[in-house]
N, C-alpha and C positions, 0 to 999 in steps of 0.2 A: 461624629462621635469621637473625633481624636484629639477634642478640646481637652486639656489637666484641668483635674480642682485646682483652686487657689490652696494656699497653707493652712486657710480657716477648716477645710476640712476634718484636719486630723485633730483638732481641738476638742477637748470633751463637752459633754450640753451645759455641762457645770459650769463653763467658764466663760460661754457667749449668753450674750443679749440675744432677749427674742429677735429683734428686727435684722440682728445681725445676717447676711446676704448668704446663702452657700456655694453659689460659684459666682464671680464677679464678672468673668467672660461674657460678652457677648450672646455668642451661640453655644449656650456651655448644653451638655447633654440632658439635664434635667430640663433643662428649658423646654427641650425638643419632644422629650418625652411629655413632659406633662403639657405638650399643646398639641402631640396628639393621642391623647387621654382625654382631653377638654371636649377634641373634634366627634370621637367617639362616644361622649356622653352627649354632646349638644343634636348631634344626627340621632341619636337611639330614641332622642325626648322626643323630634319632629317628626321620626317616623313613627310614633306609636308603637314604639315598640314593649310597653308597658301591658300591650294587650294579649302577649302571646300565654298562651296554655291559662297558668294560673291568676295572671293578669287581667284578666277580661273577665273573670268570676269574682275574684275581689274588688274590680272597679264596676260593678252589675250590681253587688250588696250592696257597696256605699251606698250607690244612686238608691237605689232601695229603700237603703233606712232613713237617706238624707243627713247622713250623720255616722259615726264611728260605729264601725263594727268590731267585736273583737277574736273572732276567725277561732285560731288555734288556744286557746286561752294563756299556756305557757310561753308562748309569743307572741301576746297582743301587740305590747309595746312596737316594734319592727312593724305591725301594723298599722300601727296607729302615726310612725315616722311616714308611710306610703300612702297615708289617705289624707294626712295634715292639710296638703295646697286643696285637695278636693273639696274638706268640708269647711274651711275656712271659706272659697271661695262661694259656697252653699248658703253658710251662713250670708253672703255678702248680697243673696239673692241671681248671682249667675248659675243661669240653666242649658247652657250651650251647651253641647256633646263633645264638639270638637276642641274647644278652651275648657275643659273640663278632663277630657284626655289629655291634653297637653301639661297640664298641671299634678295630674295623677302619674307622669310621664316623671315629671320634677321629682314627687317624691318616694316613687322607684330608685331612682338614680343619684337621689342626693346626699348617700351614707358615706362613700365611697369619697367625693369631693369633699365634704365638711372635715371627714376622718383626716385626710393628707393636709387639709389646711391648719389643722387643728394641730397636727405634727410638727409643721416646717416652723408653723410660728414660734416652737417652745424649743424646738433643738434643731436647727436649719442643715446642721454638720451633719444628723445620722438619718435625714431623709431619705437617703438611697434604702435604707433598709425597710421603708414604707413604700416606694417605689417595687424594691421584690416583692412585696408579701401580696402586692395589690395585683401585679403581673403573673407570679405561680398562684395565687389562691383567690383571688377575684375574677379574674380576666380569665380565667379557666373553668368556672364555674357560674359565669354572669347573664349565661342566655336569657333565663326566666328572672326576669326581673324582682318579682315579690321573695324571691330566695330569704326567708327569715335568717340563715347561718350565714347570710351576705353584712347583714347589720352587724351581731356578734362578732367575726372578724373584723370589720373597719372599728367598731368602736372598741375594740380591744386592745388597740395600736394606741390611741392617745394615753389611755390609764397605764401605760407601758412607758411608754415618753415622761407621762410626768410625775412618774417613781423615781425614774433611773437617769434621765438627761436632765428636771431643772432644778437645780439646789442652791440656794434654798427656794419653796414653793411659792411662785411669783401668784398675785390673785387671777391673772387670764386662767394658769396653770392649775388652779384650785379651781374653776368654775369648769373647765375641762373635764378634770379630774371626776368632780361632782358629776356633773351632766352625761359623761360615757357613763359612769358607772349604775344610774339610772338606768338608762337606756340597756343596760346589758344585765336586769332584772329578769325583765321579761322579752329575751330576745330568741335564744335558739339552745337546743337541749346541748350543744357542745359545751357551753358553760359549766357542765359537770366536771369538764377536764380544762378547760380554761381560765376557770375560777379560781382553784388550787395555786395556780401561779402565782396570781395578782392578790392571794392574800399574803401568800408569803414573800411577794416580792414589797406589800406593803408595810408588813410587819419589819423585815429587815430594815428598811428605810426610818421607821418609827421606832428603831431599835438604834439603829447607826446614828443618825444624824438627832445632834439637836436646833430641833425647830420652835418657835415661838409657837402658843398655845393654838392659835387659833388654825396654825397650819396643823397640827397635830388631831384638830378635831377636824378638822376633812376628812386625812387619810383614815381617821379611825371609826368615820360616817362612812366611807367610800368603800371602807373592810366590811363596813355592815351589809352594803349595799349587794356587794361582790358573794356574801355569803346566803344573803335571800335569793341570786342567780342562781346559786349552786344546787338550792334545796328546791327553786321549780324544778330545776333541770334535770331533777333529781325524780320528781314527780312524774313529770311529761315523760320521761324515759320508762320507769315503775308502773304507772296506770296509765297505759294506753286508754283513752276512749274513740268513739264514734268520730272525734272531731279529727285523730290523727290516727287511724289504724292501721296507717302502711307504713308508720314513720320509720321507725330505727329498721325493719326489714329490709325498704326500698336502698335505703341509708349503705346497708352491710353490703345490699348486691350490689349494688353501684360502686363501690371498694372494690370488691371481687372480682366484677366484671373492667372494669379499667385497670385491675392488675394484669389479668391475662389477654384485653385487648384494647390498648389505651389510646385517646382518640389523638386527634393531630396535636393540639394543642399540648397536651402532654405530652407526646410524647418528644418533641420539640422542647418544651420547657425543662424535661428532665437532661437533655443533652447538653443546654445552655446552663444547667445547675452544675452538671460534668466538669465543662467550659471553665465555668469561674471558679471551678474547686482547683481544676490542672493549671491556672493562670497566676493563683500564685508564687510558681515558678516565676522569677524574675525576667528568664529569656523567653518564655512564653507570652507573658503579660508586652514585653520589650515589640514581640512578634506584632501582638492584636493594633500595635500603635502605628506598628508601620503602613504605609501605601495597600498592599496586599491583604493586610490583618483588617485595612476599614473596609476594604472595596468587600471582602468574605463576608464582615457585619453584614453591610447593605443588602451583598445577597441573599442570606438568611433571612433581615427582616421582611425583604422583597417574596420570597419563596413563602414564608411561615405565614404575613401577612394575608397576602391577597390568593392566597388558595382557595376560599369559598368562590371566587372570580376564577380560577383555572378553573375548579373543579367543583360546580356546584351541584352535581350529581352524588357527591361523595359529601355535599354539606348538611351535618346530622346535631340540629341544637340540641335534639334530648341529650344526647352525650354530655351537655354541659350540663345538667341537670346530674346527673350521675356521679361527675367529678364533684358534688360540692363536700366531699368529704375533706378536702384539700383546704378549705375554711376553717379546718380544725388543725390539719397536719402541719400546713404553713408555718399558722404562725409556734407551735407546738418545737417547729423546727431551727426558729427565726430568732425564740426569745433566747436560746444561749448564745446567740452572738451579740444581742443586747446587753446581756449581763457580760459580756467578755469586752466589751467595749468601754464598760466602767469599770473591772478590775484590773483587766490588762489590756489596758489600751495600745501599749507600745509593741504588741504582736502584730497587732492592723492597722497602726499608723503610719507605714507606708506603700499597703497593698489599699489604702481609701480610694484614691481616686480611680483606680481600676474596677473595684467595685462599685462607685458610682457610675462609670462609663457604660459597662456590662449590665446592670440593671438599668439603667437607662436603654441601654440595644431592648433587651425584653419585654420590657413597658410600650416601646414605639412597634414592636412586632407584634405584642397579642391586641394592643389597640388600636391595628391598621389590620390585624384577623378582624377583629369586632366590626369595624365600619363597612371590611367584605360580606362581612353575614349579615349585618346589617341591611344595606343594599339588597342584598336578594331579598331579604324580609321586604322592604320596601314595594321592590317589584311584585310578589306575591301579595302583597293587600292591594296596591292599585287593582292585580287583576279580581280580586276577591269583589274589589267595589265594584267593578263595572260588570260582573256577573250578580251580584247585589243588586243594581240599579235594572238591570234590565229581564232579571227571572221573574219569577212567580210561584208562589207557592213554595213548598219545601224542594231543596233542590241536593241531586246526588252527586256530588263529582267524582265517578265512580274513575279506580286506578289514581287516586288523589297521594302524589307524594309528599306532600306539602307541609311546614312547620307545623302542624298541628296533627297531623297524620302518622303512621294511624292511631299510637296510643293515646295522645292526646287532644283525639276530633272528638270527646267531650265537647271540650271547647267550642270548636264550630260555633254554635248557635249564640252565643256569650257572644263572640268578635263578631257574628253578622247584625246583631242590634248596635255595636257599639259602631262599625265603621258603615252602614249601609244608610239612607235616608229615616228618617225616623217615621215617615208615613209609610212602614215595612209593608215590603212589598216580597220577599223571599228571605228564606234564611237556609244557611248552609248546613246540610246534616251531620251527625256526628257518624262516623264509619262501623263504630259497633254498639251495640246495648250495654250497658254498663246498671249497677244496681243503683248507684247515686248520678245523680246530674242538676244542675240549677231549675232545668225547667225544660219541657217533652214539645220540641217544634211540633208534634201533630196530636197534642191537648191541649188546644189554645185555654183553656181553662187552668192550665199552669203557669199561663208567660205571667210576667213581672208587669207590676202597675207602675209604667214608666212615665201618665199623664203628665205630669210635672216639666218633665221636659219635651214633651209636643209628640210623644211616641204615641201610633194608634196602629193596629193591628187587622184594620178591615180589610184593606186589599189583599193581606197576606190568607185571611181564613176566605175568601172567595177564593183565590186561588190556589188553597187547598183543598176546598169544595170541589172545585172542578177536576181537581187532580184525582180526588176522591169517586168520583162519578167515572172517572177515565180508568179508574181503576178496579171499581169495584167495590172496594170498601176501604177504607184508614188502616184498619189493621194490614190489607195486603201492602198496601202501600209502606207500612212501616217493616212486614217482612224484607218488602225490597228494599229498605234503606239498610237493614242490623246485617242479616242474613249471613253472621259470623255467630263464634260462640262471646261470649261475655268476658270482658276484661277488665279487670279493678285497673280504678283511674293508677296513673303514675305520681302525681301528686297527694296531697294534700297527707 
């Protein structure tokens, strides 16, 4: 990490070409970081890790309907990004389970990538600032992959980019422009406060600058667009229903609770914010370059990273669930150094490449934490499959600490169809009774008609049967699975 930007850096988006490179070096730190960001998204898709908590309820509808479902309705859209590889490949006639999670895997994970490509190509110079927003407000917030307020933030970044970095509006930069702001109609109730920004950041731009007409009706299609965001988001927040009744609740404690006890990731990430606030001291920043200053990165990244791997007993995904208020705060916090980058550029034009470096350290730290949790995830569905393949009947894993445990062993029964044979032969309980659930492993008369994909459910309702008989009755049997009080899911 103690590669310099080139001089392209400190140049404003106004004055480069998209293609143009933003660090010429070799092993420059962007590089490093965003390959292992890459490494991190491409293990997350192979592990199935699309399946965890709310993941494996949304990838159980699709198969369902065979076709888009629209979930929350104030954030279809963000659904409809997550289920794209699924029901195109439905349409195509593939019925595999396995290639079908793997592509449902893709369009979990692919906001995040398209969002930073979508960036680099229109202002390459102020990438590092997509770089932070992706490391403090994605990678802090990124366990459960269908995170609706994941979408909103990545695509908030390009309509950002192609206000303020390309002038005049190139047409990639216009079909960008268009396309986020689409997408961020119907994405996540933050856009009430999101929104606000990007109209007034559009209006100034269509006030400032004169553009040819036809760039002038984008940004003022893109302000329409941005303002139909505002007024679901506006909804979705005002009339709760059935479809999201813990939302802005869940939303405020999770605020709350990560103020008074914030989990690793943050609390790491606020120190590294600390960091590159006191480095703009020149003998500071001078420090971070020397022998001592890299070796310190490394062991931070090394420390911050692979702590699910020291301490997997202390590794708690719900926590990132908690954190996605940081989707809001981020970038909330992010966009006055964007606008400070177009008025007064020559205050940070020559603290850039230390803020590129430093955002590059945090990028390769929270996305070598990812591929640590990751891995444990990993290893906890192998052992899930091979209790899968060789139980019977409903089965308790009683003392279960496991990602889905306990608020979220809802789930259970969702990830046992998804990752077990599909001639089910057991499925994993969920630890408490809850009001809502997909579907009651011991009312085979609820499960899902999975036909289509070669699912059959005989062995598992004999080996219910028999559980049944050993027990007594179903109902005791399901005392001895709940035998807590009742907990509203953590979701939805």
């Amino acid at each position: 990490f103690a590669s310099k930007s080139g001089p392209k850096d400190t140049v404003s988006g106004s004055e480069m070409t998209p293609s143009e490179p933003l660090i010429e070096r070799r092993f420059s730190p962007t590089f490093i970081a965003c390959g292992f960001f890459t490494l991190f998204i491409v293990f997350a898709v192979l592990s199935a890790r699309c399946l965890y908590a709310d993941g494996s309820y949304y990838f159980l509808e699709v198969l369902k309907a065979g076709n888009f479902t629209g979930m929350i309705t104030s954030r279809s859209y963000a659904a409809y990004l997550f289920q794209f590889p699924v029901v195109i490949a439905l349409a195509l006639g593939i019925n595999s389970i396995p290639c079908l999670t793997f592509l449902f895997g893709i369009g979990c994970f692919c906001a995040w990538p398209l969002a930073m490509f979508v960036c680099y190509r229109m202002a390459p110079g102020h990438f590092w600032l997509v770089m932070l927003a992706c490391a403090a407000g994605y990678l802090n917030a990124a366990f459960m992959a269908v995170g609706e307020h994941i979408v909103a933030h990545a695509f908030f970044w390009p309509v950002v980019f192609a206000i303020l970095f390309v002038r005049p509006l190139t047409p990639f930069a216009a079909v960008s422009l268009l396309g986020s702001s689409i997408m961020l109609i119907r994405s996540y109730e933050s856009m009430l406060f999101l929104g606000p920004i990007l109209i007034g950041l559009l209006a100034w731009r269509m006030v400032s600058d004169r553009e040819q007409p036809w760039r002038k009706a984008v940004m003022g299609a893109a302000m329409v667009f941005i303002a139909l965001a505002i007024y679901i988001a506006w909804l979705g927040i005002k009339y709760p229903n059935a479809e999201n009744p813990y939302g802005l609740e869940s939303f405020k404690q999770g605020f709350f609770r990560e103020i008074e006890y914030p989990a690793w990731t943050v609390k790491l990430s606020l120190l590294w914010a600390g960091l590159m606030i006191v480095a703009m001291v020149p003998a500071i920043a001078a420090g971070l370059k020397r022998p001592a200053g890299i070796t310190f990165s490394i062991l931070v990244v090394l420390i911050w990273g692979l702590y699910p791997i020291f301490e997997p007993q202390n590794l708690h995904p719900t926590e990132q669930y908690a954190c996605r208020f940081l989707d809001l705060l981020v970038p909330l916090a992010l966009t006055p150094v964007a606008v400070l980058l177009i008025f007064r550029p020559q205050w940070l034009a020559t603290k850039i490449p230390d803020l590129v470096r430093l955002s590059a350290v945090m990028l390769v730290a929270q996305s070598l934490w990812q591929l640590s949790a990751t891995y444990q995830w990993n290893r906890h569905i192998s052992s899930w499959k091979s209790m899968l393949a060789s139980g019977s009947g409903p089965l308790h894993p009683f003392g279960d600490t496991g990602f889905n445990a306990p608020a979220l062993s809802w789930a259970n029964p969702c990830v046992s169809l998804m990752i077990g044979p599909t001639r089910v032969r057991s499925i994993i309980m969920p630890a408490h009774a809850i009001p809502w659930q997909p579907f009651d492993p011991l009312k085979p008369q609820t499960f899902p008609d999975l036909k289509r994909y070669g699912f059959t459910y005989t062995d598992y309702i004999a080996g219910l049967k028999r559980k049944e008989a050993g027990n007594g009755t179903i109902a005791q049997a399901e005392d001895q699975s709940r035998g807590h009080h009742p907990v509203p899911p953590i979701v939805r």
